[in-house]
Kinemage of the C-alpha trace (Angstrom):
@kinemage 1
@onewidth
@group {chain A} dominant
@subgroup {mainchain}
@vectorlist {calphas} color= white
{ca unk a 1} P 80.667 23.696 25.299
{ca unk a 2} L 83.647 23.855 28.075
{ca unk a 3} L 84.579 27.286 29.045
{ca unk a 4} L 84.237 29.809 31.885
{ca unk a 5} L 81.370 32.825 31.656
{ca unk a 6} L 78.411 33.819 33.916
{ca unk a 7} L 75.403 31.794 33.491
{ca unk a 8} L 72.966 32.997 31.236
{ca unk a 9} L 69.632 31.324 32.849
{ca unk a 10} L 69.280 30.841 37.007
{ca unk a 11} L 66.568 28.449 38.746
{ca unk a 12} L 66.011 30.777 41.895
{ca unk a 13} L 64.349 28.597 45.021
{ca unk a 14} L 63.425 29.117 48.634
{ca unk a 15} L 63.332 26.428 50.836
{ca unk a 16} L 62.008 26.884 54.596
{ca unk a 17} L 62.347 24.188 57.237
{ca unk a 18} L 62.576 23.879 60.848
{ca unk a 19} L 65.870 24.044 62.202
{ca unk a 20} L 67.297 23.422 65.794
{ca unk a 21} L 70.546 25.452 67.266
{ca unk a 22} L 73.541 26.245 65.006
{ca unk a 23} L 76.092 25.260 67.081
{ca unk a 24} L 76.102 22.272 69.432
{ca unk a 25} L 77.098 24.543 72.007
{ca unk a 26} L 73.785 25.688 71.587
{ca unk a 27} L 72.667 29.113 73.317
{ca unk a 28} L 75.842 28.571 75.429
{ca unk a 29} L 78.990 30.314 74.870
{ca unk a 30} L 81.247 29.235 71.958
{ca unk a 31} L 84.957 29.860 71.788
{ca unk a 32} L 86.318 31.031 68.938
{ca unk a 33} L 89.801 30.865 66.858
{ca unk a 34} L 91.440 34.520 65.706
{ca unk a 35} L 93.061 33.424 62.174
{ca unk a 36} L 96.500 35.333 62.238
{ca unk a 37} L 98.045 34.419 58.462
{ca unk a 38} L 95.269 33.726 55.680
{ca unk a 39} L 92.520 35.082 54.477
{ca unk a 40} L 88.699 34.678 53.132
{ca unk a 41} L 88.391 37.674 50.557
{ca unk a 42} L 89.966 41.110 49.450
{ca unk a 43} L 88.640 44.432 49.072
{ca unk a 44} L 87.334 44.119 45.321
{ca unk a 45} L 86.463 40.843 45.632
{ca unk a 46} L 83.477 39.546 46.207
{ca unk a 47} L 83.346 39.381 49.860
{ca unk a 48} L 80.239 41.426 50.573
{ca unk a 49} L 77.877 38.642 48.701
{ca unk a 50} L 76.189 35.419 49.496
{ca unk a 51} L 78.050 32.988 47.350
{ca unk a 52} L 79.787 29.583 47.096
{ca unk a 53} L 83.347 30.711 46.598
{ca unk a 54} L 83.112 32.775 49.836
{ca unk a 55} L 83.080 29.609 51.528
{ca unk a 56} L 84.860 27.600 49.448
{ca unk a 57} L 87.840 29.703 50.571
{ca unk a 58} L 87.480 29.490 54.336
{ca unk a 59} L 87.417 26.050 54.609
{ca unk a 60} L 91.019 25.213 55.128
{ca unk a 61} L 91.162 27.391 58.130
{ca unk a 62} L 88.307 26.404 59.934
{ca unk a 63} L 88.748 22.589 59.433
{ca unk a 64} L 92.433 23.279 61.000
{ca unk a 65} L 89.948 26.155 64.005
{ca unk a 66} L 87.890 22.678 64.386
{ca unk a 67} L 91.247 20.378 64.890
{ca unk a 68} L 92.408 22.781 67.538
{ca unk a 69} L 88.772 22.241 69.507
{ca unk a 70} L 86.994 25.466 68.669
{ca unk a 71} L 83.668 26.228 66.987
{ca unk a 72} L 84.344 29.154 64.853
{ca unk a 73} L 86.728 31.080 62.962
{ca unk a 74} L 87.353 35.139 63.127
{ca unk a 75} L 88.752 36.398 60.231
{ca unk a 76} L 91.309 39.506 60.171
{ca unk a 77} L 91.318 42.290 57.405
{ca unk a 78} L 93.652 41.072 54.377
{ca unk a 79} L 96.000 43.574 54.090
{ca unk a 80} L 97.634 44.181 57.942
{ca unk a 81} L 95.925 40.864 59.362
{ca unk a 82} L 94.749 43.478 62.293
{ca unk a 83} L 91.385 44.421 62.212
{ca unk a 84} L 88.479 42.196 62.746
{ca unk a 85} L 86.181 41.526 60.479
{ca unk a 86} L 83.255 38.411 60.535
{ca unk a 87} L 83.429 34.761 61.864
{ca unk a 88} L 82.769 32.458 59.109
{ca unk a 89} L 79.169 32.324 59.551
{ca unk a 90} L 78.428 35.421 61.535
{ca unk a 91} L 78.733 38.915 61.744
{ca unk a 92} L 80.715 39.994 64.733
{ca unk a 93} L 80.134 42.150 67.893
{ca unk a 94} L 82.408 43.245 70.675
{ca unk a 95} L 80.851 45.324 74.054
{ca unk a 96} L 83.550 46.908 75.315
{ca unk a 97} L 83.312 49.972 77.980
{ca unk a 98} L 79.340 49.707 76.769
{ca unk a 99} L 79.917 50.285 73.539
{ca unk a 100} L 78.782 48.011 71.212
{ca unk a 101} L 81.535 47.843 68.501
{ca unk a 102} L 81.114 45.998 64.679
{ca unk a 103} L 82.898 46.274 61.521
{ca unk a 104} L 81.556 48.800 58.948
{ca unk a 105} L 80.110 47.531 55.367
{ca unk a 106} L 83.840 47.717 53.037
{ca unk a 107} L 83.212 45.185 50.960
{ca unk a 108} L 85.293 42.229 52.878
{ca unk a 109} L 81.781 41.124 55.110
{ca unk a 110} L 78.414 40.506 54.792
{ca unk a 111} L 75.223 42.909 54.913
{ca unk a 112} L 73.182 40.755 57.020
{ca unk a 113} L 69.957 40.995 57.811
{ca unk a 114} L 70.434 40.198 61.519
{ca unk a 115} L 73.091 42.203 61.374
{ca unk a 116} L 71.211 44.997 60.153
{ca unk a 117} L 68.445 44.257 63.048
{ca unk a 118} L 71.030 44.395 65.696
{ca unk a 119} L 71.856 48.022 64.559
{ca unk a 120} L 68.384 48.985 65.083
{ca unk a 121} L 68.263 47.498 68.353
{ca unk a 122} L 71.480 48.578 69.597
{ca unk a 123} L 70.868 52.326 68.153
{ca unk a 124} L 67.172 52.496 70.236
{ca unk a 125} L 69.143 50.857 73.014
{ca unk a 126} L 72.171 52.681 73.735
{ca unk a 127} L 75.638 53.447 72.117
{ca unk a 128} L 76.836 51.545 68.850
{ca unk a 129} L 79.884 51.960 66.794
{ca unk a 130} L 80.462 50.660 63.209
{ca unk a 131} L 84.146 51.391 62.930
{ca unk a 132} L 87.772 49.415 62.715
{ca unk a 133} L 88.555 47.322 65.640
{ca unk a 134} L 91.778 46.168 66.011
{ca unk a 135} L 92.785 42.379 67.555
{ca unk a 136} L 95.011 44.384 69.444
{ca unk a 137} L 92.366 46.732 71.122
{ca unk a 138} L 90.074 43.325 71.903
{ca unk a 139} L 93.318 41.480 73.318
{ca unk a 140} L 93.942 45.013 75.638
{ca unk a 141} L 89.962 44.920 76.593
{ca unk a 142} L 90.213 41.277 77.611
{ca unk a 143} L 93.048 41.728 79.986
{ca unk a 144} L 92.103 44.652 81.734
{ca unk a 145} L 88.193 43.608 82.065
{ca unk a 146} L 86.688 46.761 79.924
{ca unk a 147} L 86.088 43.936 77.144
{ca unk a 148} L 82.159 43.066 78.503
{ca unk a 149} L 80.907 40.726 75.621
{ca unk a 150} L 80.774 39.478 72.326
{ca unk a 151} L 78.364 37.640 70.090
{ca unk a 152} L 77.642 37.204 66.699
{ca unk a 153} L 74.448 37.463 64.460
{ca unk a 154} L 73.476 35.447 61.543
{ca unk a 155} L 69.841 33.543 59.950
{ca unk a 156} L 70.817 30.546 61.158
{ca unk a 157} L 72.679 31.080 64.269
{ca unk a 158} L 70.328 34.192 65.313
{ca unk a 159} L 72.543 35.499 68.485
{ca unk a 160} L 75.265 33.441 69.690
{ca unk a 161} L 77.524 34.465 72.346
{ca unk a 162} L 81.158 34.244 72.946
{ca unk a 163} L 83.266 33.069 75.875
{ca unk a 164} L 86.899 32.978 74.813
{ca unk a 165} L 88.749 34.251 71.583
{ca unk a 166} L 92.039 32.347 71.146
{ca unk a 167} L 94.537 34.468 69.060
{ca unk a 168} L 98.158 33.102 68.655
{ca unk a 169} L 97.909 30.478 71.012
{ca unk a 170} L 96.532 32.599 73.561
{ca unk a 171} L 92.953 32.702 74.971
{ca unk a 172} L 91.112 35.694 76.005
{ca unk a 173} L 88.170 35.759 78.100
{ca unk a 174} L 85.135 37.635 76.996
{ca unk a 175} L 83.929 39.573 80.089
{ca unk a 176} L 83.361 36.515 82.891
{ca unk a 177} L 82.534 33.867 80.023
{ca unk a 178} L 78.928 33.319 80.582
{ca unk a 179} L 76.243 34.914 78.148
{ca unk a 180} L 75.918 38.734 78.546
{ca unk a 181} L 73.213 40.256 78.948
{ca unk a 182} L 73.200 42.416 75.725
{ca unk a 183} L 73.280 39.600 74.180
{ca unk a 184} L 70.294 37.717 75.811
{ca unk a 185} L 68.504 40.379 75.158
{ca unk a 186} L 68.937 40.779 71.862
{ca unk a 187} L 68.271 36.626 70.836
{ca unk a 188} L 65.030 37.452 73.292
{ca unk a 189} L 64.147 40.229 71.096
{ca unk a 190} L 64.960 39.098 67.709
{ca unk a 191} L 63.454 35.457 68.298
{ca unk a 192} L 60.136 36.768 70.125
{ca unk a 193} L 59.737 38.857 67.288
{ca unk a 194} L 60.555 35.905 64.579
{ca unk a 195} L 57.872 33.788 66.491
{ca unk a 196} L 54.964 36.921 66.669
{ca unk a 197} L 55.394 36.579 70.763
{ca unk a 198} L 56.824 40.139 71.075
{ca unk a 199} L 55.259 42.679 68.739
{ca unk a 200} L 56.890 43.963 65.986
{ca unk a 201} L 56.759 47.726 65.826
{ca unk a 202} L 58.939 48.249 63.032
{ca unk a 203} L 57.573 46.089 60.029
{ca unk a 204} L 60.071 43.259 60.143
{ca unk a 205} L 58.040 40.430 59.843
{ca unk a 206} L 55.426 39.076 56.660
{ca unk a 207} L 52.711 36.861 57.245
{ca unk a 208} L 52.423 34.156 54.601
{ca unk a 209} L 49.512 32.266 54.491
């Protein structure tokens, strides 16, 4: 039978393995590539879940991101290309005036888990905003120095901060380009936790033996 429906029986796996830094970059700085005309998903779509098409449709863009000698890609809402939303493999975070500033859950981005553990960090930490953030507001940020860091959060790339955001040919500094120190302390957190050298006070972690 040819034909197109969901499928009716699923082999579900986990496969664990030791893995070295994301990017080759590795804890250093990455720049990153503000997409200004297409787009991953739509609201309705299936943005918000884990699966092949999601990356099936970001491909183009990043392989032209990669041509033009940066890591990653940040994708803009769909309908006014102005609000950030996720890099292709990451969740997003800007710092600006110490406020810690991500996109809310609207069905465009993933729920992920380091995500999620950022939240709780941040929130015990200081102030944190899930809310819209314009390009606009981050380009503003950049010039007049309020715009202090950014990083994103994912499984495999943990932390990973960011030095410059290029948007329309332009690059922006984040803060003096160098890791913040938000950020370090958040991969020093979340990976001394992952590796049972800092304690973990709020149930994150499962021993399996």
């Amino acid at each position: 039978h040819l034909g197109v429906r969901p499928s009716r029986e699923s082999l579900f796996l986990i496969i664990t393995g030791p893995v070295g830094a994301y990017y080759p970059e590795g804890f250093a700085p990455i720049k990153i590539y503000v997409e200004p005309e297409y787009s991953r998903v739509a609201p309705g779509g299936g943005g918000e879940v884990k699966a092949a098409a999601n990356y099936a449709a970001s491909l183009f863009s990043a392989e032209e991101a990669h041509k033009k000698c940066h890591t990653q890609l940040l994708w803009l809402d769909p309908c006014e290309h102005k609000y950030v939303e996720e890099v292709g493999s990451m969740n997003m975070f800007f710092v600006i005036d110490d406020e810690v500033i991500t996109s809310p859950l609207a069905g465009t981005i993933l729920p992920g888990v380091t995500r999620d553990s950022v939240l709780t960090l941040a929130r015990e930490w200081g102030k944190i905003s899930e809310r819209l953030l314009s390009i606009d507001e981050i380009v503003e940020a950049s010039q007049s120095g309020r715009l202090q860091e950014a990083f994103g959060s994912g499984t495999a790339a943990v932390i990973s901060p960011v030095g410059t955001l290029n948007y329309k040919g332009q690059d922006y500094k984040v803060g003096d380009g160098s890791t913040g120190p938000l950020t370090q302390r958040l991969y020093d957190e979340i990976v001394g936790i992952q590796y049972g050298s800092r304690p973990d006070s709020r149930g994150w972690v499962t021993l399996v033996n």
